[in-house]
C-alpha positions in Angstrom: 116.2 98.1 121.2 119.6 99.7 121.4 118.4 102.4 124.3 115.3 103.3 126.0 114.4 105.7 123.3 115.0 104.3 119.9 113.7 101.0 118.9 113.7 99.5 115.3 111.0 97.1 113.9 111.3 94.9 111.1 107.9 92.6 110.4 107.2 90.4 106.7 103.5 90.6 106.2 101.7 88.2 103.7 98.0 88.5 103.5 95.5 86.3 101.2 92.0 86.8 99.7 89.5 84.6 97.7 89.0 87.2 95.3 91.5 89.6 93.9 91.8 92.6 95.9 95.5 94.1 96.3 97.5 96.2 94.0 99.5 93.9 91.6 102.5 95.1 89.9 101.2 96.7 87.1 99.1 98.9 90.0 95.4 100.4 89.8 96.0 103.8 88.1 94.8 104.2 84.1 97.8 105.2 82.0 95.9 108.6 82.0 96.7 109.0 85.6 92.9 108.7 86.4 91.3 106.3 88.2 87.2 106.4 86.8 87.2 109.2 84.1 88.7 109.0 80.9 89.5 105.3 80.5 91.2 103.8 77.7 89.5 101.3 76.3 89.7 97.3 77.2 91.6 99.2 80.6 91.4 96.9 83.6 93.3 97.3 87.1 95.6 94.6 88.1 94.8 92.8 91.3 95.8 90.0 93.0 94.6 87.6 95.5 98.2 88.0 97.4 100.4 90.5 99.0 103.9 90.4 100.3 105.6 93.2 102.4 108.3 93.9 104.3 108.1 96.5 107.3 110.8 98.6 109.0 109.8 101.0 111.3 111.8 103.0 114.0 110.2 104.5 117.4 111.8 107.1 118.5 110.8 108.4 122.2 111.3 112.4 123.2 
């Protein structure tokens, strides 16, 4: 905290499930740009049973 009214944050976040349930890399959008209407054929989001992130956040007090 450099001063009593900024302070910077910086967190790594991993977070787990048994079934696949975060956005992988190739993400959750169709190629269309739609999510339930108008799917391409054999079309499947990619999800994963991990996720990795890291946070920076700054508070700034008025």
């Amino acid at each position: 905290m450099p001063n009593q009214s900024i302070e910077f944050r910086l967190e790594y976040v991993r977070r787990g499930s048994s079934v696949p349930y975060f956005a992988g890399t190739g993400g959750v959008t169709s190629p269309t740009g739609y999510t339930y209407t108008t799917l391409p054929p054999n079309w499947v989001p990619d999800l994963t049973t991990t996720e990795s992130r890291i946070i920076f956040a700054m508070l700034f007090r008025l």
